[in-house]
LUMFIVEX-945833 format. One record per residue (C-alpha): residue in three letters; residue number from 1; x negated, y, z negated. Coordinates in steps of 0.05 Angstrom, whole numbers, plus 5000, padded with zeros to 4 digits. Layout:
<r><code>ALA</code><pos>NUM</pos><u>X</u><v>Y</v><w>Z</w></r>
...
***
This chain:
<r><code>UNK</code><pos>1</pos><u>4966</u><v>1478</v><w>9334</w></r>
<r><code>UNK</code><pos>2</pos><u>4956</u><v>1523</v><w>9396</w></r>
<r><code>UNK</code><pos>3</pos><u>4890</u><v>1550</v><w>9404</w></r>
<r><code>UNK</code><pos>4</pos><u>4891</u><v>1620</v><w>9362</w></r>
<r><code>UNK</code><pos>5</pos><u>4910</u><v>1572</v><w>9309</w></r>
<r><code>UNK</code><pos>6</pos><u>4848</u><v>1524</v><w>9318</w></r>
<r><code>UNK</code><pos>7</pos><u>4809</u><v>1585</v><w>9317</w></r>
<r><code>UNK</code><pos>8</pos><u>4828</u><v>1620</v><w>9258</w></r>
<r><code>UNK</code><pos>9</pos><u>4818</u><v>1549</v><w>9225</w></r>
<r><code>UNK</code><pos>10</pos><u>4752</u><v>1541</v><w>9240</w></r>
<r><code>UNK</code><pos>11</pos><u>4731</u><v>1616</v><w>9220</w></r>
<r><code>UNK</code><pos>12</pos><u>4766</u><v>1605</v><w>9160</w></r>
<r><code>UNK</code><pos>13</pos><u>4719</u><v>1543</v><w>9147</w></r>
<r><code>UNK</code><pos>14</pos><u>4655</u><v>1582</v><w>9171</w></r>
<r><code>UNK</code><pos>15</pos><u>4667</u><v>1641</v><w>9120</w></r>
<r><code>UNK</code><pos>16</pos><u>4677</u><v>1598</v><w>9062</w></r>
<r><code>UNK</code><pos>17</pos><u>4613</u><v>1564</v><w>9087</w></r>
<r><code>UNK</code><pos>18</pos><u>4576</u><v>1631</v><w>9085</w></r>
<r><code>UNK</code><pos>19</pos><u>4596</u><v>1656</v><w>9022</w></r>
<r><code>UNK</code><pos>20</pos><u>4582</u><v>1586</v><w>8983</w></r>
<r><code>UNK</code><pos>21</pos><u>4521</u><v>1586</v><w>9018</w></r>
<r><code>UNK</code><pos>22</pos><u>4501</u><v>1649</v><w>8989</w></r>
<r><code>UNK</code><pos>23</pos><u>4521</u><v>1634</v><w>8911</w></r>
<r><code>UNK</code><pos>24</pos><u>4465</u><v>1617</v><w>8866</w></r>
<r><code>UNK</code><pos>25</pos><u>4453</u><v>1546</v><w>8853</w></r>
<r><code>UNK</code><pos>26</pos><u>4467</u><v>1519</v><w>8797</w></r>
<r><code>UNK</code><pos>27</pos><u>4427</u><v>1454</v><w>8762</w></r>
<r><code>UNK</code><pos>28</pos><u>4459</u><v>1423</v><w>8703</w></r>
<r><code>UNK</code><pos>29</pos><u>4426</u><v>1393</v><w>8637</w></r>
<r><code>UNK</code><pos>30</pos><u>4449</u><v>1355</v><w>8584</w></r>
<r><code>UNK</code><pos>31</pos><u>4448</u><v>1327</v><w>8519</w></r>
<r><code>UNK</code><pos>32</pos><u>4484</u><v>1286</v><w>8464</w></r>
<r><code>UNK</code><pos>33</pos><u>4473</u><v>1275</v><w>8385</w></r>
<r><code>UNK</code><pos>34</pos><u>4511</u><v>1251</v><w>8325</w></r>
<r><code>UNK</code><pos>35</pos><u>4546</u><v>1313</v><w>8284</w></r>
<r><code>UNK</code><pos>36</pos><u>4516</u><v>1297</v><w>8209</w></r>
<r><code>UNK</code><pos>37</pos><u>4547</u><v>1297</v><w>8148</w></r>
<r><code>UNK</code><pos>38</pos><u>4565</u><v>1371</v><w>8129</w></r>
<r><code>UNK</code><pos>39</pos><u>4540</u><v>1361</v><w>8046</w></r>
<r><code>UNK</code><pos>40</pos><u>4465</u><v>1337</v><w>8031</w></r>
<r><code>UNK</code><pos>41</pos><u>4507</u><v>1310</v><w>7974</w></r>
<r><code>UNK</code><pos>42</pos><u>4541</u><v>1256</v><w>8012</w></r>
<r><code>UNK</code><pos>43</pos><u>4483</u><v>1252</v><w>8044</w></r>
<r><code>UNK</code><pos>44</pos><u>4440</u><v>1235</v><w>7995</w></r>
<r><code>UNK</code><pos>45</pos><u>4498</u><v>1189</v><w>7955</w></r>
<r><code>UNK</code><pos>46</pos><u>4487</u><v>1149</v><w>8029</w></r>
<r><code>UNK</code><pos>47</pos><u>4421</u><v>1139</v><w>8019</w></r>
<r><code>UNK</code><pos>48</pos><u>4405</u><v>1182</v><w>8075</w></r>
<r><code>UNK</code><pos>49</pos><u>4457</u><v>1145</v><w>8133</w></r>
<r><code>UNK</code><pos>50</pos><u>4516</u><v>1167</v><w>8158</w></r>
<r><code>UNK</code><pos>51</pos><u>4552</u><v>1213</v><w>8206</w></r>
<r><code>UNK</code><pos>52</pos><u>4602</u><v>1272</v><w>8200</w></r>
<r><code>UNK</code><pos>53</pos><u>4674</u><v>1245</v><w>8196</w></r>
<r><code>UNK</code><pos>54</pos><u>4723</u><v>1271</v><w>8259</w></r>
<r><code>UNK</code><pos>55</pos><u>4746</u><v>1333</v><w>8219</w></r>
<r><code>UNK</code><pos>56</pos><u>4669</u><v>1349</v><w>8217</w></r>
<r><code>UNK</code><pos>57</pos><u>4649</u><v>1329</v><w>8283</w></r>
<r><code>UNK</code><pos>58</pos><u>4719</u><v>1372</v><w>8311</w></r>
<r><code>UNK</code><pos>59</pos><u>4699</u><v>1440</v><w>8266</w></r>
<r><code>UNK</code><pos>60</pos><u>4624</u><v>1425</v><w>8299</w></r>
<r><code>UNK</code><pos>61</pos><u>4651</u><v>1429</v><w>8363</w></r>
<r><code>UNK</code><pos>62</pos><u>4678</u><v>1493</v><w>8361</w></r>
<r><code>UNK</code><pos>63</pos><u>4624</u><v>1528</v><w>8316</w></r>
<r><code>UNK</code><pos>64</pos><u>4577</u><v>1498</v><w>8379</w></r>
<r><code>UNK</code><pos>65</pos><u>4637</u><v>1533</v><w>8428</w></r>
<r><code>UNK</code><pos>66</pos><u>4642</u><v>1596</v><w>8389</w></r>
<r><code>UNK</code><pos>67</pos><u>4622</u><v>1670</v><w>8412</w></r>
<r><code>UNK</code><pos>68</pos><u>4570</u><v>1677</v><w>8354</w></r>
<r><code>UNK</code><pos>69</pos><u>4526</u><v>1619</v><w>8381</w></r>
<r><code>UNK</code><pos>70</pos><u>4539</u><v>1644</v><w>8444</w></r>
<r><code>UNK</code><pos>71</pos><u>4514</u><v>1703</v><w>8440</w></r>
<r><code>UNK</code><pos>72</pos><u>4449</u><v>1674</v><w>8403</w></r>
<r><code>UNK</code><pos>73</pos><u>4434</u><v>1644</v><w>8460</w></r>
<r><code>UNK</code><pos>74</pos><u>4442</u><v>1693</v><w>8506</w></r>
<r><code>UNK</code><pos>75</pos><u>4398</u><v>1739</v><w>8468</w></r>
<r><code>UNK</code><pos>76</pos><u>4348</u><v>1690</v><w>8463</w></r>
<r><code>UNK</code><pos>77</pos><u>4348</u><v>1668</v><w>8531</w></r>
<r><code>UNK</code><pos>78</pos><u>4372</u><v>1730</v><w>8577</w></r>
<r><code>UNK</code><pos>79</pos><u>4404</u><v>1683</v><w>8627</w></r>
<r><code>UNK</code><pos>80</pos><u>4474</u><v>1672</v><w>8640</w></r>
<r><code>UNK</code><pos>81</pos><u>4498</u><v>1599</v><w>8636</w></r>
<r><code>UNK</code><pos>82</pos><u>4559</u><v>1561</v><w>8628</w></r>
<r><code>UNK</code><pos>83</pos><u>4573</u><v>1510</v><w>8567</w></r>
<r><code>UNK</code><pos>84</pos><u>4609</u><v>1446</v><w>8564</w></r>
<r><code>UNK</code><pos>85</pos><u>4614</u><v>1413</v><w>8497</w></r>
<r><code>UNK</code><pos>86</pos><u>4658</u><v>1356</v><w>8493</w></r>
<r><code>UNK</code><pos>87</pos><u>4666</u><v>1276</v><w>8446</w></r>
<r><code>UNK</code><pos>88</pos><u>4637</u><v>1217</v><w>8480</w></r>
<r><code>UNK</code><pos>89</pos><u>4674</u><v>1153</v><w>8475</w></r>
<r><code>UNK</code><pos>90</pos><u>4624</u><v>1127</v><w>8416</w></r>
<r><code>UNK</code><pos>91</pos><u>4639</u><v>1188</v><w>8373</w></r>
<r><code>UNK</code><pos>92</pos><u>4578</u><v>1229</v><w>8396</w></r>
<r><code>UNK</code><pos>93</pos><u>4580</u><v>1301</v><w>8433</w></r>
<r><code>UNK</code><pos>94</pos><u>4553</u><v>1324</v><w>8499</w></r>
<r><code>UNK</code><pos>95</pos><u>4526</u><v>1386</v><w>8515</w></r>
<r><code>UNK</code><pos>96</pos><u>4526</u><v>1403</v><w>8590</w></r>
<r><code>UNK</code><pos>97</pos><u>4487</u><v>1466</v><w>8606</w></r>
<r><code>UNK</code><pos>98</pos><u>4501</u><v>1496</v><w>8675</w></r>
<r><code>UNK</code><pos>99</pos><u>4443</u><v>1558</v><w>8693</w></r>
<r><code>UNK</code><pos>100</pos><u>4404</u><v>1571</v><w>8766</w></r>
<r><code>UNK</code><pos>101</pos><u>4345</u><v>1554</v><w>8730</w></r>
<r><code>UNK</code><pos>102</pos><u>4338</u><v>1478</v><w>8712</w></r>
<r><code>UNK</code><pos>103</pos><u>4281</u><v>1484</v><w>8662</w></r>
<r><code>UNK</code><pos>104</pos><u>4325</u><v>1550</v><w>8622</w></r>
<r><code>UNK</code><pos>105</pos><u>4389</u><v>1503</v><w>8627</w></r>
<r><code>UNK</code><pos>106</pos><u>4352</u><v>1451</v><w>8587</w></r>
<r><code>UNK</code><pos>107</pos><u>4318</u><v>1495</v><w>8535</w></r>
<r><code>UNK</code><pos>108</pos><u>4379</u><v>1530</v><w>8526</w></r>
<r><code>UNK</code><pos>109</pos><u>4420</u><v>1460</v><w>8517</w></r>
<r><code>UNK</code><pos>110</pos><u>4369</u><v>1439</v><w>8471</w></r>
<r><code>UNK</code><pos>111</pos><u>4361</u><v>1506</v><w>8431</w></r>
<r><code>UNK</code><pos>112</pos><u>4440</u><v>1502</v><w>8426</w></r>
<r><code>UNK</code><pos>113</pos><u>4439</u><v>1450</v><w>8373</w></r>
<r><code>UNK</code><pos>114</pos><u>4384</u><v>1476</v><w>8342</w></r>
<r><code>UNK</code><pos>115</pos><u>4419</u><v>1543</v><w>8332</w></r>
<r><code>UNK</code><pos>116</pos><u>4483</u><v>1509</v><w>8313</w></r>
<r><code>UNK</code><pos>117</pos><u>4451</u><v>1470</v><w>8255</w></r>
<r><code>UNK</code><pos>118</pos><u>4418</u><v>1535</v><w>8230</w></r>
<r><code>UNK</code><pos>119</pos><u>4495</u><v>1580</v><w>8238</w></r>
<r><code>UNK</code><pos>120</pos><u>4520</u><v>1522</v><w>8199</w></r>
<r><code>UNK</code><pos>121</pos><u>4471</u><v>1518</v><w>8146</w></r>
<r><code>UNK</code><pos>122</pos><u>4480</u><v>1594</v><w>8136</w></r>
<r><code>UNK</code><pos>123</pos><u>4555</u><v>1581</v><w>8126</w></r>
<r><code>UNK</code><pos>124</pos><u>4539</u><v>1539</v><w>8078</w></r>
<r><code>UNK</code><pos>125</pos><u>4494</u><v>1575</v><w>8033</w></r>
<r><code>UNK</code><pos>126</pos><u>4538</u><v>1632</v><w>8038</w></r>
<r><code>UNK</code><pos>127</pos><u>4607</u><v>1584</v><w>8015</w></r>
<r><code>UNK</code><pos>128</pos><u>4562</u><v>1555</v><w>7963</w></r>
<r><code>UNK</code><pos>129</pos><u>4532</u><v>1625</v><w>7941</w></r>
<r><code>UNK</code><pos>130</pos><u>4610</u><v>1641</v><w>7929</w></r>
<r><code>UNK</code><pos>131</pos><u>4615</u><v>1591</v><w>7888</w></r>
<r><code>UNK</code><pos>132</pos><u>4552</u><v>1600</v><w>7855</w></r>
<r><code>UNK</code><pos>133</pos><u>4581</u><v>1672</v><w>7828</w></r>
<r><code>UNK</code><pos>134</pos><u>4652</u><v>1638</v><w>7805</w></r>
<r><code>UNK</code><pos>135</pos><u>4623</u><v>1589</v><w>7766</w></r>
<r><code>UNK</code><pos>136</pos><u>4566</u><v>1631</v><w>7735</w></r>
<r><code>UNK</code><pos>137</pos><u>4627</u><v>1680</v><w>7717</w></r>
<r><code>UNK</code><pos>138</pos><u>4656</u><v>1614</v><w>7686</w></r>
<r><code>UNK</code><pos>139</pos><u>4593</u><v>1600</v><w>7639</w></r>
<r><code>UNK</code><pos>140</pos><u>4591</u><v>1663</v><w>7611</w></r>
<r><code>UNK</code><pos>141</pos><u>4653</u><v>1661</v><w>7590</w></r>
<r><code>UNK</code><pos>142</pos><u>4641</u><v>1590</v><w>7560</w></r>
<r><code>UNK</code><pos>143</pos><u>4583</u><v>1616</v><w>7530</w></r>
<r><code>UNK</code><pos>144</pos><u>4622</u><v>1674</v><w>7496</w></r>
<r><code>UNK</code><pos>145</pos><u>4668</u><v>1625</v><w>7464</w></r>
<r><code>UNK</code><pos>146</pos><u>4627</u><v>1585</v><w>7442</w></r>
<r><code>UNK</code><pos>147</pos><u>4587</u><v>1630</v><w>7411</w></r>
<r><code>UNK</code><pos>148</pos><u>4653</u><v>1659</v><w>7381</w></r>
<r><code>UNK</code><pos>149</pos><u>4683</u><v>1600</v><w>7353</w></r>
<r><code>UNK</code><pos>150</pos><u>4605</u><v>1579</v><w>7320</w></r>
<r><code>UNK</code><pos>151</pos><u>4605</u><v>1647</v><w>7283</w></r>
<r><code>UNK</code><pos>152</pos><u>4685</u><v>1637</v><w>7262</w></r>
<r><code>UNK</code><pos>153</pos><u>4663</u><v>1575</v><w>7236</w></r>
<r><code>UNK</code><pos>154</pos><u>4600</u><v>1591</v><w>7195</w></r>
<r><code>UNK</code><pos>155</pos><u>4641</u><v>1640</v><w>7162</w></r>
<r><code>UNK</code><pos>156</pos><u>4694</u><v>1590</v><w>7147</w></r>
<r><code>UNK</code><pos>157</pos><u>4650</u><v>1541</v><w>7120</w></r>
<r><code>UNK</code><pos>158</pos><u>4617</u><v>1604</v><w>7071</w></r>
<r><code>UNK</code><pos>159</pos><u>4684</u><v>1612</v><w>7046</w></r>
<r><code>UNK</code><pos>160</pos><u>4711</u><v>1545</v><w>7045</w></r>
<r><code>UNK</code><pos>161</pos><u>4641</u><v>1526</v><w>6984</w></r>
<r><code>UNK</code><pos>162</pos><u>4693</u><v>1550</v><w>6928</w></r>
<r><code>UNK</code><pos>163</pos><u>4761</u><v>1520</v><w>6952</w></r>
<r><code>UNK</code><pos>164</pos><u>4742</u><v>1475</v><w>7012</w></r>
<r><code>UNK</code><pos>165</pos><u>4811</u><v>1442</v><w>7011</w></r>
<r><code>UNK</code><pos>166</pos><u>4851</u><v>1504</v><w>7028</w></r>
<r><code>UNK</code><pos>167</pos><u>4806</u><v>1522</v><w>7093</w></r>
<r><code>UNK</code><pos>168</pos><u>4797</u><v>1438</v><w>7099</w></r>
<r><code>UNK</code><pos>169</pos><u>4853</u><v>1443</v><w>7157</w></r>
<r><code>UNK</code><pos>170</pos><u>4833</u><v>1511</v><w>7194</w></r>
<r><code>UNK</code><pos>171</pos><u>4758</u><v>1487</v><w>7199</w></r>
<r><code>UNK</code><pos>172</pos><u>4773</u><v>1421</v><w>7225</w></r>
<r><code>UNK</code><pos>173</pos><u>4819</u><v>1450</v><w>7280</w></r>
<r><code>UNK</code><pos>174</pos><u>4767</u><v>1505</v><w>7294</w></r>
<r><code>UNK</code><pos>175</pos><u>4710</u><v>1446</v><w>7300</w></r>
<r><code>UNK</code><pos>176</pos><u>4759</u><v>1410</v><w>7347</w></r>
<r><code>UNK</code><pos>177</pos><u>4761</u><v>1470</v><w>7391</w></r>
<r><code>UNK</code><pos>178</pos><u>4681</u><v>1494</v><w>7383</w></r>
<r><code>UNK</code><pos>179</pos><u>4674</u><v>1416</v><w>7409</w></r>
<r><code>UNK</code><pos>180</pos><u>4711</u><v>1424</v><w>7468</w></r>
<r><code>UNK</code><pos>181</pos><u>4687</u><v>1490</v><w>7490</w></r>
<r><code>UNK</code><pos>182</pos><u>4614</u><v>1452</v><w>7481</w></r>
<r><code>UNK</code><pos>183</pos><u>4644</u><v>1395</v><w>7523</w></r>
<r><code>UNK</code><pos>184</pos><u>4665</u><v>1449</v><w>7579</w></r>
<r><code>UNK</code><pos>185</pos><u>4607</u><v>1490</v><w>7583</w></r>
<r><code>UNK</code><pos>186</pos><u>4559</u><v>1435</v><w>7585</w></r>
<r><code>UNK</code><pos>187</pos><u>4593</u><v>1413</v><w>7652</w></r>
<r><code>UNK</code><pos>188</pos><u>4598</u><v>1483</v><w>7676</w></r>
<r><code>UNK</code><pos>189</pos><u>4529</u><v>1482</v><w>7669</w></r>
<r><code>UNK</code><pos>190</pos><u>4517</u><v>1414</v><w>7707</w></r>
<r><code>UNK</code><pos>191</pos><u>4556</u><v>1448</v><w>7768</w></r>
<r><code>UNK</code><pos>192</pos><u>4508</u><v>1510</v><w>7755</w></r>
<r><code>UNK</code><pos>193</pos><u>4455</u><v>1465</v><w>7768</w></r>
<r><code>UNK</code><pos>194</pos><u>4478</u><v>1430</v><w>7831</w></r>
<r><code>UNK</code><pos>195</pos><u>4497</u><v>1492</v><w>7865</w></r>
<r><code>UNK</code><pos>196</pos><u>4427</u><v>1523</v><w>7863</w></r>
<r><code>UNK</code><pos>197</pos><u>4400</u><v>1469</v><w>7881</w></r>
<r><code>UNK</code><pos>198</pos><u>4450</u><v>1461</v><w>7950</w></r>
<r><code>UNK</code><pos>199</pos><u>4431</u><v>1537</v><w>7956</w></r>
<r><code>UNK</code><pos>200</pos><u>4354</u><v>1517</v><w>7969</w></r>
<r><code>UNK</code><pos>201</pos><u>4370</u><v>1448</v><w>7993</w></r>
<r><code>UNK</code><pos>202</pos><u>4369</u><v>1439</v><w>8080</w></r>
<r><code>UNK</code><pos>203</pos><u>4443</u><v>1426</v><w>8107</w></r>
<r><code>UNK</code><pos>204</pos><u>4428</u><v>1360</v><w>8150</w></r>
<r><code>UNK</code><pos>205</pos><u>4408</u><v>1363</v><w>8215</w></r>
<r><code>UNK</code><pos>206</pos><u>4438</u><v>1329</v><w>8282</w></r>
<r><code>UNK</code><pos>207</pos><u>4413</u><v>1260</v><w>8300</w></r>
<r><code>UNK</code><pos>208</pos><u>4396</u><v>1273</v><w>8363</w></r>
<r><code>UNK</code><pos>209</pos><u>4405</u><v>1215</v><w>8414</w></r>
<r><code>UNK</code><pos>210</pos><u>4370</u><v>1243</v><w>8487</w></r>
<r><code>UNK</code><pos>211</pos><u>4351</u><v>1313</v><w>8496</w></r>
<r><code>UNK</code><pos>212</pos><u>4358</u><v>1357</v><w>8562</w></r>
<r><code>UNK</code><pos>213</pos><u>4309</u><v>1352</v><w>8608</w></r>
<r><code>UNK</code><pos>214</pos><u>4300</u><v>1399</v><w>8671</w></r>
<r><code>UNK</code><pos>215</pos><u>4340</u><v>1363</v><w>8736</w></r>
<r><code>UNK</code><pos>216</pos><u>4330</u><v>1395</v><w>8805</w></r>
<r><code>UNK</code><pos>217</pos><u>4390</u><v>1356</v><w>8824</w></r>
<r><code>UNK</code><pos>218</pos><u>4449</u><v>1420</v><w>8844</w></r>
<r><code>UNK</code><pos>219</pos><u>4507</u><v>1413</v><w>8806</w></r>
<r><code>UNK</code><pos>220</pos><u>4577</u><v>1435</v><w>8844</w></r>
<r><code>UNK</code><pos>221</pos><u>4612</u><v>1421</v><w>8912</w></r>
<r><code>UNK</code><pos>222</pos><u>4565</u><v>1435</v><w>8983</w></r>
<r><code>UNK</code><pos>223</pos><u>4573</u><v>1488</v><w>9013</w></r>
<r><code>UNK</code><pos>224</pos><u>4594</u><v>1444</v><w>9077</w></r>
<r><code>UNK</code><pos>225</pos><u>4653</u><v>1415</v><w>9037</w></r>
<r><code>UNK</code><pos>226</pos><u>4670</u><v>1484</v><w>9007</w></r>
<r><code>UNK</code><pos>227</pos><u>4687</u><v>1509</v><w>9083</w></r>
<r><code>UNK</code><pos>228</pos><u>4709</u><v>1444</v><w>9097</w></r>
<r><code>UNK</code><pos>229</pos><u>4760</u><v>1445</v><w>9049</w></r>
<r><code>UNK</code><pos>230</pos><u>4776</u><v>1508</v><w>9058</w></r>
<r><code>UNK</code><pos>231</pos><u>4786</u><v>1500</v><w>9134</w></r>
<r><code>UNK</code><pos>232</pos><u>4828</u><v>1443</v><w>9118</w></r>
<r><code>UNK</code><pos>233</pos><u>4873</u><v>1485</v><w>9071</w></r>
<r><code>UNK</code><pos>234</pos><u>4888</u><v>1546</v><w>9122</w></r>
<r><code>UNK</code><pos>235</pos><u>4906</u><v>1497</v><w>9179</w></r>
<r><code>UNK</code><pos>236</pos><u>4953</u><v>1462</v><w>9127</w></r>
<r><code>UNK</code><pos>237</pos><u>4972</u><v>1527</v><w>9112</w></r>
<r><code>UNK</code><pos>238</pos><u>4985</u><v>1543</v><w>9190</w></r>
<r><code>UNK</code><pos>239</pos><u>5024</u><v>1488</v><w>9203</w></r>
<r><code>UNK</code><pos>240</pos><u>5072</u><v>1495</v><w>9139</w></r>
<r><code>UNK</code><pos>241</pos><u>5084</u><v>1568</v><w>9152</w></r>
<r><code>UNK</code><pos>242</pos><u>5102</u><v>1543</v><w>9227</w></r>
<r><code>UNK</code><pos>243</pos><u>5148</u><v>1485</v><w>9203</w></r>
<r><code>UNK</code><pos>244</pos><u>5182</u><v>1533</v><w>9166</w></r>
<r><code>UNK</code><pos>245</pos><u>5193</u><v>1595</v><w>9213</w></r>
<r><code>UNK</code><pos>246</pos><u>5209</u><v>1545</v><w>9273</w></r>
***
C-alpha cells in the first residue's frame, strides 16, 4: 500500500471510531423461566407440577415476540429497547433486554413476562367465553327437548290408562329417547359448569427461574474494535480493488 492508501485506511478507522463513539450505550438484562401449562385443568389434574409441552412453550415464544406485547411495553415504559427471546438447552426461555438504561432494561425484561402471562390469560378467557356461548346455545336446546319429549309422554301415558297395549310400544321408544336427551343435557351441563369456572379461574403463571437485574456492564463491540475493524476492511478493500485493476 503506498502512502495515500495507508492514509485513507487509517481515516477510515478514525471515523468509524467517532461515530461508535457517539451511539448510545447500550446495557443488557436478562431473564429465564419455565412456560407453564396453558389449562389450570391439567394443571390442577398434576397436582399443581408441570411445564408447558414444546408446542406451548413455541406459541409462548412468539406471543412474548409479538407486536401486541410489544407495544405494551413500550407504552408502559417510553423507552426504546431491543428483545431477544430464545429456548435454553434445559427447555427454559431467555429474555435478553437491550436499552441505554440498565435499571429500564431490567424492569422492562421482567415486566415482559408479566405482561405476557396477563395477554395470554386474556386469550384464554376470551376462547373459553366462545365456548361458553356454544355450549349454553347447546343446553337450551337440550332443555327444549327434554321438556318436549316429558310433555309428549305425559300425554301418552293419559291416553295409554284405557288401552295401554296399543301405545305400550310408542311410549317405551319415547322414554328411550326422553332418557337420552336427560343423559345429554346433564353433561352439557357439567361442561357448563367447567367453563365458568375456567372463565374466573387464573391461567398459570411462569415459574420463574432468575429475574433481571440492572448490569452496568455495556453490551456490543468497542468503539476501538468498531474502527478497527473497519480500518481493517477498507485496506482489504484497497488492496483487492488494486489486485484486480493491476
Amino acid at each position: 500500500m503506498n502512502k495515500k492508501e495507508i492514509i485513507v485506511t487509517i481515516l477510515s478507522g478514525v471515523l468509524l471510531f467517532g461515530i461508535a463513539a457517539m451511539r448510545p450505550a447500550k446495557f443488557a438484562a436478562e431473564t429465564t423461566f419455565f412456560v407453564p401449562l396453558t389449562l389450570l385443568e391439567k394443571q390442577i389434574n398434576q397436582n399443581g407440577i408441570g411445564f408447558g409441552s414444546p408446542i406451548e412453550v413455541d406459541a409462548h415464544l412468539e406471543l412474548m415476540q409479538s407486536p401486541r406485547v410489544i407495544q405494551v411495553l413500550q407504552s408502559k415504559f417510553n423507552e426504546a429497547f431491543d428483545l431477544d427471546v430464545r429456548k435454553t438447552r434445559n427447555g427454559a426461555v431467555a429474555v435478553e433486554i437491550r436499552s441505554s438504561d440498565p435499571i429500564v432494561a431490567a424492569e422492562i425484561c421482567n415486566a415482559s413476562i408479566a405482561i405476557t402471562d396477563s395477554i395470554k390469560q386474556d386469550m384464554l378467557r376470551q376462547n373459553v367465553g366462545m365456548s361458553l356461548e356454544v355450549i349454553q346455545n347447546r343446553a337450551q336446546l337440550l332443555e327444549a327437548e327434554e321438556k318436549a319429549l316429558r310433555k309428549e309422554l305425559d300425554s301418552l301415558r293419559i291416553f295409554s290408562q284405557d288401552d295401554s297395549l296399543s301405545f305400550a310400544a310408542l311410549i317405551f321408544r319415547k322414554e328411550r329417547q326422553y332418557g337420552t336427551a336427560v343423559i345429554e343435557l346433564t353433561k352439557v351441563e357439567r361442561k357448563l359448569e367447567d367453563l365458568k369456572g375456567y372463565t374466573d379461574a387464573p391461567a398459570p403463571k411462569s415459574y420463574i427461574i432468575s429475574p433481571a437485574i440492572p448490569s452496568n456492564k455495556k453490551v456490543g463491540l468497542p468503539s476501538w474494535a468498531i474502527g478497527l475493524l473497519g480500518a481493517a476492511i477498507v485496506g482489504i478493500a484497497i488492496a483487492v480493488w488494486r489486485s484486480t485493476s493491476s
